[in-house]
VONU-136942 format. One record per residue (C-alpha): chain; residue number from 1; x, y, z. Coordinates in nm, 2 decimals, decimal comma, always signed. Layout:
residues N
{A NUM {X Y Z}},
...
end
This chain:
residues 436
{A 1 {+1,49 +13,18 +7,11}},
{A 2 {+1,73 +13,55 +7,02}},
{A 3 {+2,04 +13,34 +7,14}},
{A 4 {+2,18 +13,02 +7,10}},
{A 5 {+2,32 +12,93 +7,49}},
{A 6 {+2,10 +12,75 +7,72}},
{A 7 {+1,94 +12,87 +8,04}},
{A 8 {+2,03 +13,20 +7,95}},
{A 9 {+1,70 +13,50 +7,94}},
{A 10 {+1,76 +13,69 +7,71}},
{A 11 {+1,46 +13,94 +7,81}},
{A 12 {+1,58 +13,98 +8,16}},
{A 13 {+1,73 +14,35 +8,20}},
{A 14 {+2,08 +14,30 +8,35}},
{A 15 {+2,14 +14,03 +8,09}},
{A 16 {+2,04 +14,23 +7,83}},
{A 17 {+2,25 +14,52 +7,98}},
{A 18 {+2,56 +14,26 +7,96}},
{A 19 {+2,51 +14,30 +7,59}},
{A 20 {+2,46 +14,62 +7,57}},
{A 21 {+2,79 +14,71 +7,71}},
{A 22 {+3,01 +14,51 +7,55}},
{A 23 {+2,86 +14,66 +7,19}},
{A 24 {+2,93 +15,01 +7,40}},
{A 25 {+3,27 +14,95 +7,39}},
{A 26 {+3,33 +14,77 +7,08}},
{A 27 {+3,22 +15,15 +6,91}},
{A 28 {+3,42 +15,34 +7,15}},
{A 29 {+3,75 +15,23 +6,93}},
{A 30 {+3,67 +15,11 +6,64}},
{A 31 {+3,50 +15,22 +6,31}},
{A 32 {+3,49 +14,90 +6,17}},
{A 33 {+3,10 +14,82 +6,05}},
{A 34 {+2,96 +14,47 +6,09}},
{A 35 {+2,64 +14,31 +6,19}},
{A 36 {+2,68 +14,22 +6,58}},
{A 37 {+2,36 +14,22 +6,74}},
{A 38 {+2,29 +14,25 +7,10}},
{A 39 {+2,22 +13,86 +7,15}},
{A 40 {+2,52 +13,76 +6,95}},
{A 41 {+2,70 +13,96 +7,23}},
{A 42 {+2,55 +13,84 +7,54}},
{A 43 {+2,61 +13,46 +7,39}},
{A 44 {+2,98 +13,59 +7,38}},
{A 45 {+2,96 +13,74 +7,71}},
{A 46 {+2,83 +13,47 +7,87}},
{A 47 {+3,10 +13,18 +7,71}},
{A 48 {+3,37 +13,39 +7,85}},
{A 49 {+3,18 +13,43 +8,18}},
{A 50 {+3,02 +13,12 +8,27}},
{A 51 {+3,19 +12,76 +8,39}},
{A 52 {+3,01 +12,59 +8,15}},
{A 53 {+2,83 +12,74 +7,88}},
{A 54 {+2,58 +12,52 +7,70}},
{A 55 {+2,53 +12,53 +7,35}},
{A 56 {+2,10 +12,47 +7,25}},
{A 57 {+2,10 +12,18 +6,98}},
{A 58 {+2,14 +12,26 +6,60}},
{A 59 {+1,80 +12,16 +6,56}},
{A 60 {+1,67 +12,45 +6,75}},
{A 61 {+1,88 +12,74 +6,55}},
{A 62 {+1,64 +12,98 +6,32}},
{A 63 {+1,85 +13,04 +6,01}},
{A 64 {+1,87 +13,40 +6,13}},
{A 65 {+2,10 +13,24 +6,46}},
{A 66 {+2,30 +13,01 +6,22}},
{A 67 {+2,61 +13,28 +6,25}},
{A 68 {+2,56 +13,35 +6,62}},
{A 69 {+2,57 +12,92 +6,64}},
{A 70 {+2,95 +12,90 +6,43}},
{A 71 {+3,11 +13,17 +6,63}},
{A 72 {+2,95 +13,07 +7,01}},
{A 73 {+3,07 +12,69 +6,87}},
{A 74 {+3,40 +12,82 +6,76}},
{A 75 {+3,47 +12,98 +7,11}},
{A 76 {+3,39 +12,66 +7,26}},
{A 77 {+3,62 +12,48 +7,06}},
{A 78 {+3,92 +12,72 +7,07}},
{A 79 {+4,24 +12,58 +7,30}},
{A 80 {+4,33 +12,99 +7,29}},
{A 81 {+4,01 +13,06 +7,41}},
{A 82 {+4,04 +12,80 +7,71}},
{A 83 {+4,34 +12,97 +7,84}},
{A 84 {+4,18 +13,32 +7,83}},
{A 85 {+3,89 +13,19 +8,01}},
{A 86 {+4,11 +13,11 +8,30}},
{A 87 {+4,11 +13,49 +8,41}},
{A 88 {+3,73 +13,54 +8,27}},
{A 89 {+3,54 +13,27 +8,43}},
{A 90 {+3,29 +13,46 +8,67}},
{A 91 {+3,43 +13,76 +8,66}},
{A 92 {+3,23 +14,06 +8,50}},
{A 93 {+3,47 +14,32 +8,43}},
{A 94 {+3,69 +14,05 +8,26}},
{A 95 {+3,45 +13,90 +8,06}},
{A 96 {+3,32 +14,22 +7,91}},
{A 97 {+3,61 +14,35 +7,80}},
{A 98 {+3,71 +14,06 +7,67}},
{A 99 {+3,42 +14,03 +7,48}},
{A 100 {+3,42 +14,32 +7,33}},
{A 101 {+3,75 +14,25 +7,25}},
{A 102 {+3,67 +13,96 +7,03}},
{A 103 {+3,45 +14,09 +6,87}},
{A 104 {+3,64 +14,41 +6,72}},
{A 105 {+3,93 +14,14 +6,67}},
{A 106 {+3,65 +13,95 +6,41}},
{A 107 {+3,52 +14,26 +6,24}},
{A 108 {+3,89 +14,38 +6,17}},
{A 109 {+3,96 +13,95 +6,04}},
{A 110 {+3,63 +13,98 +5,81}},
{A 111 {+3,67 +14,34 +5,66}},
{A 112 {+4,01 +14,25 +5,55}},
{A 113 {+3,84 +13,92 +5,42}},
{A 114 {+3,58 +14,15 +5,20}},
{A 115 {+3,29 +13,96 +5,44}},
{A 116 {+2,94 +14,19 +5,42}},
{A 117 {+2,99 +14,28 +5,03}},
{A 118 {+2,71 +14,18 +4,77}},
{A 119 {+2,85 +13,88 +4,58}},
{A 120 {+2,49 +13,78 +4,47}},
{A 121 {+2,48 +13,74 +4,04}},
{A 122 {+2,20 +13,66 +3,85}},
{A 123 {+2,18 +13,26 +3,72}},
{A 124 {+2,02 +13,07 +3,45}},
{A 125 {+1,87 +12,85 +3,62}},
{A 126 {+1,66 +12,74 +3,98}},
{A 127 {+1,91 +12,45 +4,01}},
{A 128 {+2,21 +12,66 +3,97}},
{A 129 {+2,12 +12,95 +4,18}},
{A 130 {+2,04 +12,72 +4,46}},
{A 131 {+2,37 +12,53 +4,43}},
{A 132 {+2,53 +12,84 +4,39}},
{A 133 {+2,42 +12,99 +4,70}},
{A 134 {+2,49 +12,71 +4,90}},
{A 135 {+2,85 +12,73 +4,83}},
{A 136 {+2,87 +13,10 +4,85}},
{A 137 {+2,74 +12,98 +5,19}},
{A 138 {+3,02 +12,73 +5,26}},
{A 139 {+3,27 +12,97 +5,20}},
{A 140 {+3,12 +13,27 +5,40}},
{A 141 {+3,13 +12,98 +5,68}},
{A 142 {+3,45 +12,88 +5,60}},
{A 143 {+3,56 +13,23 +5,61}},
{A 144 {+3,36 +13,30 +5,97}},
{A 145 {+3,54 +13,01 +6,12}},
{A 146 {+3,90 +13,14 +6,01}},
{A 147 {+3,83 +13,47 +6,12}},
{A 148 {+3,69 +13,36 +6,47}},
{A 149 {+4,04 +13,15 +6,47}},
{A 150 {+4,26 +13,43 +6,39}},
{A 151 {+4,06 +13,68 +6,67}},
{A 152 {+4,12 +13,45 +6,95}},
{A 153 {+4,48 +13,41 +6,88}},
{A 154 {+4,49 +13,75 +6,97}},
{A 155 {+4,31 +13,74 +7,29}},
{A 156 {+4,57 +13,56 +7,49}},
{A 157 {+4,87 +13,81 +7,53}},
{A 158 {+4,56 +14,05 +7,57}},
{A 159 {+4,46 +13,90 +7,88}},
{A 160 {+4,80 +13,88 +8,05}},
{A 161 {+4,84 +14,28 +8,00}},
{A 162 {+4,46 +14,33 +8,18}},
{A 163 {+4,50 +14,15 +8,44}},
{A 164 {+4,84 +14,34 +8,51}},
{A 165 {+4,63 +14,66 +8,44}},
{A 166 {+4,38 +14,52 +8,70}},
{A 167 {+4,61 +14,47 +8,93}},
{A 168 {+4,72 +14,81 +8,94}},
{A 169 {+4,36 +14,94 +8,92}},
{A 170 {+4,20 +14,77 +9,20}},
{A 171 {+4,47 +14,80 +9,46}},
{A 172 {+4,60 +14,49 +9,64}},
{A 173 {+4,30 +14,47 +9,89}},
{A 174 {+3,95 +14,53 +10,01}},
{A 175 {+3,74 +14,83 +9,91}},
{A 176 {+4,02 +14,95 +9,64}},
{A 177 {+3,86 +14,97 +9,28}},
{A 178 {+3,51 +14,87 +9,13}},
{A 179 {+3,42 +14,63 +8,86}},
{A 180 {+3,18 +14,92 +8,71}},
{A 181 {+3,45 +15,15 +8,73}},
{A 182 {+3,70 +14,92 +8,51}},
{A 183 {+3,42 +14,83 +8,27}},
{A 184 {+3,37 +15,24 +8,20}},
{A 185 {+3,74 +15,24 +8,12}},
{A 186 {+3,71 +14,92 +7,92}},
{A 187 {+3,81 +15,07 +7,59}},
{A 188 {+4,12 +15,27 +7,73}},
{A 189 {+4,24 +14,94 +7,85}},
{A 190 {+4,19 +14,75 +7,52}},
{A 191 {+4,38 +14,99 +7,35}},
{A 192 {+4,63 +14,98 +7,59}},
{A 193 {+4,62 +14,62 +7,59}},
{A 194 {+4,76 +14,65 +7,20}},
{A 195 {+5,01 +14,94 +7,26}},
{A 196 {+5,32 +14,78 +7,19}},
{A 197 {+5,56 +15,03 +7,49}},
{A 198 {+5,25 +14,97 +7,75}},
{A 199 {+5,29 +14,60 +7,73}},
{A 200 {+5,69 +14,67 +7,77}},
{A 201 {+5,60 +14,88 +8,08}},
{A 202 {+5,31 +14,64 +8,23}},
{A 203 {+5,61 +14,36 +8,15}},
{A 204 {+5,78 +14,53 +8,45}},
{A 205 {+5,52 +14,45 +8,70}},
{A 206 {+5,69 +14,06 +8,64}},
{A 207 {+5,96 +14,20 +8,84}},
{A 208 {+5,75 +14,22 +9,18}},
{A 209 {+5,60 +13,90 +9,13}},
{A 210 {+5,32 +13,85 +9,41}},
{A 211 {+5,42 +14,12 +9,60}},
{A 212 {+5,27 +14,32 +9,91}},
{A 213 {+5,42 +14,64 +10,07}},
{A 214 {+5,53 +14,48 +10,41}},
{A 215 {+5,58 +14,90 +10,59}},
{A 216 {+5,39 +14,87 +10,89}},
{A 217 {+5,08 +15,09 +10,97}},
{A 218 {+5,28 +15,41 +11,11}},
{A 219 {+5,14 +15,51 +11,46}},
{A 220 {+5,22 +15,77 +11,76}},
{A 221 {+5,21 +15,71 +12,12}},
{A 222 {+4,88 +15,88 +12,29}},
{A 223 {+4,68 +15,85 +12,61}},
{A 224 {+4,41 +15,83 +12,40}},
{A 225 {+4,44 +15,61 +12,14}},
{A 226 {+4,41 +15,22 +12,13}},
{A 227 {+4,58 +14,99 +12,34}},
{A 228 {+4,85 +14,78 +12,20}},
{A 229 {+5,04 +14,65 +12,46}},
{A 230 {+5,25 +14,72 +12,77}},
{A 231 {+5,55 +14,89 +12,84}},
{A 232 {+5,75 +15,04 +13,12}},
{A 233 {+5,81 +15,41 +13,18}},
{A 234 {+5,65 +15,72 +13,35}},
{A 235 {+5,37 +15,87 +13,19}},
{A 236 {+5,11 +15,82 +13,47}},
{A 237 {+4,83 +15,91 +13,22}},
{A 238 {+4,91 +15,57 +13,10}},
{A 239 {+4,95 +15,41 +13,48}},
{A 240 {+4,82 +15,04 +13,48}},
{A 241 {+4,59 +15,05 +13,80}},
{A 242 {+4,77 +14,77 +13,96}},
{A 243 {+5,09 +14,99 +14,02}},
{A 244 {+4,96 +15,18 +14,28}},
{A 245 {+4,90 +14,90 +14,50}},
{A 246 {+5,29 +14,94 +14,59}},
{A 247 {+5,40 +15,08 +14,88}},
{A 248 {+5,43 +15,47 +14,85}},
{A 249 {+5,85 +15,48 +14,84}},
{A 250 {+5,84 +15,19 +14,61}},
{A 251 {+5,62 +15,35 +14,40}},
{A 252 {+5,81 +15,70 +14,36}},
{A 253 {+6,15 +15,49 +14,33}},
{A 254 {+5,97 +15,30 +14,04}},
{A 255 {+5,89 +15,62 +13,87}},
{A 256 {+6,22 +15,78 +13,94}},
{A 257 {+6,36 +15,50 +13,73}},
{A 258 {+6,10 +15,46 +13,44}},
{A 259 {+5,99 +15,16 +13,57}},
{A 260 {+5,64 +15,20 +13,63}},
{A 261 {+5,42 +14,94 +13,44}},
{A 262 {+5,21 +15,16 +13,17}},
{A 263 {+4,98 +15,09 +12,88}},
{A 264 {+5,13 +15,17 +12,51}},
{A 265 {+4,86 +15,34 +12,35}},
{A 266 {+4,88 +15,43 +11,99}},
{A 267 {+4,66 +15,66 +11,77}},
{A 268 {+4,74 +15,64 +11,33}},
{A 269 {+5,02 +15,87 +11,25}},
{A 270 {+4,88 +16,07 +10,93}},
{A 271 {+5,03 +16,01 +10,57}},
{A 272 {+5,09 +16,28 +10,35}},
{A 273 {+5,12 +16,17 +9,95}},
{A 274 {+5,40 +15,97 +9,79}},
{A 275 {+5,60 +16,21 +9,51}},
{A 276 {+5,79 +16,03 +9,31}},
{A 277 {+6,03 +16,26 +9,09}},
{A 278 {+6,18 +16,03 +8,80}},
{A 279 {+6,49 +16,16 +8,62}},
{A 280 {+6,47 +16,11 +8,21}},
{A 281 {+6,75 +16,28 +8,10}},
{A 282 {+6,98 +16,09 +7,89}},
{A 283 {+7,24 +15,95 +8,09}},
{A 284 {+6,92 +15,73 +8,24}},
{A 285 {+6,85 +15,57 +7,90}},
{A 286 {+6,80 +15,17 +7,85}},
{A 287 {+6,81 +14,94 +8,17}},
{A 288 {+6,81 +15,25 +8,41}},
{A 289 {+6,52 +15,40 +8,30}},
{A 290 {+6,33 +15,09 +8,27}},
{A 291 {+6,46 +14,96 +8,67}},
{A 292 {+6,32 +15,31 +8,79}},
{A 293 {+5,96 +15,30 +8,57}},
{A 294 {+5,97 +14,97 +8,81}},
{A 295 {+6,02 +15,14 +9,07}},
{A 296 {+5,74 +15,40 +9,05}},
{A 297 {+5,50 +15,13 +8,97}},
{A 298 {+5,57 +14,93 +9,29}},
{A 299 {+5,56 +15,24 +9,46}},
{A 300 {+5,20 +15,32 +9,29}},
{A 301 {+5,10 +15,03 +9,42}},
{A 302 {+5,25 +15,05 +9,82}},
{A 303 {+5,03 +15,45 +9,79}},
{A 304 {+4,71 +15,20 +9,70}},
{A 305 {+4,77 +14,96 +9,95}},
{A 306 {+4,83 +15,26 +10,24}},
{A 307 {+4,55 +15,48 +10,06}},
{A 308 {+4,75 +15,78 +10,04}},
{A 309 {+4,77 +16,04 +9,72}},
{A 310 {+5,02 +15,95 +9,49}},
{A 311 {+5,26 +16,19 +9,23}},
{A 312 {+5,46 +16,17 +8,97}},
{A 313 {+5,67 +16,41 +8,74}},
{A 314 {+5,91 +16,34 +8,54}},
{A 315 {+6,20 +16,57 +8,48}},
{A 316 {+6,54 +16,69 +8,32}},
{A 317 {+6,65 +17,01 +8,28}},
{A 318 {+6,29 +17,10 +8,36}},
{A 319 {+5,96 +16,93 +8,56}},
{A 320 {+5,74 +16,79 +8,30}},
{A 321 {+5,35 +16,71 +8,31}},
{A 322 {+5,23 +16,64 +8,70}},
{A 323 {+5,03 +16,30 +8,73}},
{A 324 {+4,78 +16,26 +9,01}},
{A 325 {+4,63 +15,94 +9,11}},
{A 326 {+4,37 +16,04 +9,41}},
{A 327 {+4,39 +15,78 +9,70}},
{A 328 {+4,05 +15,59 +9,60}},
{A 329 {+4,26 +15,56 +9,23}},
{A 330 {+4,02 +15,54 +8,96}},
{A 331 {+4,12 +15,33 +8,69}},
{A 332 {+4,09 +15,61 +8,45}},
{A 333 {+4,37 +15,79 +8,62}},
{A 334 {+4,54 +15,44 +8,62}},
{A 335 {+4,52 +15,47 +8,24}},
{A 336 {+4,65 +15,82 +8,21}},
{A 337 {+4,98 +15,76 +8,43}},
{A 338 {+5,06 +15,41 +8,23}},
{A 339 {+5,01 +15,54 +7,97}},
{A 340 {+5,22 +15,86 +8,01}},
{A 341 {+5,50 +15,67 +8,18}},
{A 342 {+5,50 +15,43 +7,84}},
{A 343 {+5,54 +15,75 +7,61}},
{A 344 {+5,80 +15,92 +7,79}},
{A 345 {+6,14 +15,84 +7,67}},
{A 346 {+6,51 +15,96 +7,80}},
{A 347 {+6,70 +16,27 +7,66}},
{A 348 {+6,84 +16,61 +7,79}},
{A 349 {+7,02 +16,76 +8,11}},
{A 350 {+6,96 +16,73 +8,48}},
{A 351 {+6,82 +17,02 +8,70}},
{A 352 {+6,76 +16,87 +9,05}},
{A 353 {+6,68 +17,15 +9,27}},
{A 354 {+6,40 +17,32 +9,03}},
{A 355 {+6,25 +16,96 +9,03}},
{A 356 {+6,22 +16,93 +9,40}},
{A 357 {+6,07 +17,31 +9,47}},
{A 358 {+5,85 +17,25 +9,21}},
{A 359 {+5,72 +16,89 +9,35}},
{A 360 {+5,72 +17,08 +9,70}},
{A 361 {+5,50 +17,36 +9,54}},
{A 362 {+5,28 +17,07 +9,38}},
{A 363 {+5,25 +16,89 +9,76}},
{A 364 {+5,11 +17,25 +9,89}},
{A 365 {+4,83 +17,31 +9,65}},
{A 366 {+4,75 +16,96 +9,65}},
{A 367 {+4,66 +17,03 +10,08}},
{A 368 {+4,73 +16,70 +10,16}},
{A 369 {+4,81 +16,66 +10,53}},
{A 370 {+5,05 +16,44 +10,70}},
{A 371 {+5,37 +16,35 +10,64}},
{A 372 {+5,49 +16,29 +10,31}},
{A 373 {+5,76 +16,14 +10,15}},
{A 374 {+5,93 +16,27 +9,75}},
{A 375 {+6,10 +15,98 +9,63}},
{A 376 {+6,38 +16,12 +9,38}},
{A 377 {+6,51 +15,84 +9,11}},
{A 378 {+6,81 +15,96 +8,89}},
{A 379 {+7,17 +15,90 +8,84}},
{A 380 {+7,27 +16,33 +8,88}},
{A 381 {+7,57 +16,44 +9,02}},
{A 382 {+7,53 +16,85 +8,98}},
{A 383 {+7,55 +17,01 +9,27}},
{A 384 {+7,23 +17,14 +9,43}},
{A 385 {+7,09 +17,44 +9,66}},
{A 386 {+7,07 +17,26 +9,96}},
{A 387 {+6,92 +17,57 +10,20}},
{A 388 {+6,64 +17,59 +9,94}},
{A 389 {+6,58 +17,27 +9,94}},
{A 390 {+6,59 +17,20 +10,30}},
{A 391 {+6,34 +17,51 +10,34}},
{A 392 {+6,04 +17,41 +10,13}},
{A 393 {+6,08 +16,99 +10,28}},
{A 394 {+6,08 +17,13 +10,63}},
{A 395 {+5,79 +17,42 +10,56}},
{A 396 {+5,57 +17,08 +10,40}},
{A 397 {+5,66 +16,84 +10,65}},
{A 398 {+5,78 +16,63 +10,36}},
{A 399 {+6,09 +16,37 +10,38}},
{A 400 {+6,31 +16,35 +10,06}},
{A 401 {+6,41 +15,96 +9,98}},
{A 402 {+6,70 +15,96 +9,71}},
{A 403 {+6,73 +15,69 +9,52}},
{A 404 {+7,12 +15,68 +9,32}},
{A 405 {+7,08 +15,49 +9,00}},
{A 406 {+7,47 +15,41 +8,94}},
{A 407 {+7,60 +15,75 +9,11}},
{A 408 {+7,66 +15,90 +9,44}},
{A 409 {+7,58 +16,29 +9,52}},
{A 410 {+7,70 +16,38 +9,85}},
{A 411 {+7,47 +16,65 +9,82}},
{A 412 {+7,12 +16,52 +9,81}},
{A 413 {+7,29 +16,25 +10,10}},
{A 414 {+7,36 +16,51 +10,33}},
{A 415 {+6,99 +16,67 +10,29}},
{A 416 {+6,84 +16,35 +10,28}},
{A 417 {+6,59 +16,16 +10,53}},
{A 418 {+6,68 +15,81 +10,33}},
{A 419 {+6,96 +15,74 +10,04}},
{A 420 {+7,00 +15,43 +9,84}},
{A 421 {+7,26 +15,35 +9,59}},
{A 422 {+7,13 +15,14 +9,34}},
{A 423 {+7,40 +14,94 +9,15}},
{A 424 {+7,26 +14,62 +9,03}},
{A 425 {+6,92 +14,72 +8,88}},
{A 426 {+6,76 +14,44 +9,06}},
{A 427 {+6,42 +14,31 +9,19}},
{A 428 {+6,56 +14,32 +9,58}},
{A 429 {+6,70 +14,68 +9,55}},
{A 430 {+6,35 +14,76 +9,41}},
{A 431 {+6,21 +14,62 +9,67}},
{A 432 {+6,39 +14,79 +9,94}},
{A 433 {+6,32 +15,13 +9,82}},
{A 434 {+5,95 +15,05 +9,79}},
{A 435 {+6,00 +14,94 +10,18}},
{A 436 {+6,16 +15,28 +10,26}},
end
């Protein structure tokens, strides 16, 4: 048989497809050559994937499956491999990147190892070339078996930072994400899984630990939408029947005072994006611009959860790159927002009001509808133009949330629909703002 797991066919299609992606990705980032064939990465495929992988026995391995039976064996065996497999077990996405993981983890061990070149020299004898050559084996399995060792050390911080990465990719609930759509940004992950300031930032998500926006769905009272419960008042589109059974005075005296019994119907009220405007300059270096990357995380992940467009720019003396992440948020602009809030670092002035008429600006072109909400983060005091301002958030229908990181500005809390002062950088402040 091509592999060396049992029960597995290795002619079927979609099995052969499993291998075929994980060798996919493993050339998307890496140059390093080796000899990895398409059943050696199904069998590691399917040890990540399946509950119990079953090795075929020794006797049945062709000399040409004798390296594909060490590292499937060695996988088996690992302890590091048994807590990786916690988060892999049948799940597809997972298990493929993963796999492909491994294996450009072992190409890197055994081309700094000098594994693949010609060792081969010429004997003076049958006795001693045959001895020879088993050693030469011994050691290239020796060699295998280290290097297999070493790769899945590396696989368990891996792990931690895509699942975080999952997390923030498929949304906290039903019909957010798709398992195809992380595999086609498997490689982008991996590398992100080995930046050393992206597992820093996905660090942060520890600080909402199991956490769901609690904001209620927001609704507005209609004589046509759905029912929801009962209330009095005098809106006689909304007249529960059994009220005109009273007597004519006692009715009109009922709905002099508000009293008549009425239905409380309720159609969606419709949300307009979430902007967050972050503040790098440099008086927001160390804890304060970590607390607020937090903080536009959590809100990334309430704008899933609600399916609304999400925004982010950074800014100091002037607006920097816009970030979009559309409301069905592909994990490919997941990447691209991680991995720009991971690179930007603190340093310069503060211009507030050229921030928010440009985040305005972007909310117009953008023709989202509804109401929206631009969530400022930073720790300015300068003064600001408040009639500008005020213009372009009432032209937009957009609310402006201010979020004071270890400040006040009576300014921005005089224009503002909400203002928080943040002065303990901590998980329930964060928390509170995400719950605006």
């Amino acid at each position: 048989m091509p592999g060396v797991l049992k029960n597995i066919n290795y002619d079927d299609p979609l099995v052969r497809y499993k291998g075929e992606r994980v060798l996919e990705i493993v050339k998307k980032f890496t140059k390093v050559r080796g000899d990895i064939n398409i059943d050696t990465a199904i069998d590691i495929f399917y040890t990540f994937f399946l509950p119990f992988p079953r090795l075929i026995q020794l006797s049945e391995v062709s000399k040409a499956n004798e390296t594909n039976y060490i590292i499937v064996r060695e996988l088996m065996k690992s302890e590091d491999v048994r807590k990786v497999r916690v988060y892999t077990i049948a799940n597809s996405g997972r298990s493929t990147i993963i796999g492909a993981s491994f294996i450009e983890h072992l190409l890197q061990e055994l081309n700094s190892m000098g594994e693949g070149s010609g060792n081969d020299q010429g004997q003076s004898s049958e006795n001693n070339q045959e001895s020879e050559g088993d050693t030469q084996q011994q050691s290239r399995n020796e060699k295998l078996k280290e290097a297999i060792r070493n790769a899945t050390k590396k696989l368990e911080n891996e792990i931690e930072h895509i699942n975080r990465f999952e997390t923030l990719a498929q949304g906290l609930q039903a019909g957010t994400g798709s398992i195809l759509e992380i595999e086609d940004s498997s490689a982008d992950i991996i590398r992100m899984a080995r930046n050393t300031d992206v597992r820093k930032l996905l660090e942060l998500l520890q600080w909402i630990p199991d956490w769901s926006p609690k904001s209620k769905r927001k609704t507005y009272k209609s004589p046509r939408g759905e029912l929801e419960g009962y209330e009095e008042g005098t809106d006689l589109e909304r007249l529960v029947p059994s009220e005109l059974a009273y007597p004519q005075e006692y009715f009109y005296t009922r709905l002099a005072e508000g009293e008549l019994l009425i239905y409380n119907k309720v159609l969606p009220l419709s949300q307009g994006p979430i902007y967050v405007l972050l503040d790098k300059s440099g008086s927001m270096d160390g804890e304060k611009i970590k607390w607020a990357k937090a903080t536009a995380l959590a809100l990334l992940m309430r704008a899933r959860k609600e399916h609304r467009l999400y925004l982010l720019r950074f800014f100091d003396s002037t607006p920097y790159s816009l970030i979009k992440i559309s409301k069905k948020g592909k994990p490919s602009e997941i990447t691209r927002l991680i991995d720009y809030l991971a690179r930007i670092k603190s340093g310069g002035g503060t211009d507030i009001t050229r921030s928010i008429v440009v985040a305005c600006q972007d909310v117009k072109y953008s023709k989202a509808k509804g109401i929206g909400d631009i969530i400022i983060i930073t720790d300015g005091e300068d003064r600001i133009a408040e009639n500008v301002i005020k213009k372009c958030l009432r032209e937009l229908n957009l609310n402006l949330i201010t979020v004071m990181v270890m400040g006040d500005n009576p300014d921005l809390k005089r224009i503002s629909y909400k203002y928080f002062k943040v002065t303990r950088l901590s998980t329930g402040e964060l928390l509170e703002i995400v719950e605006f």
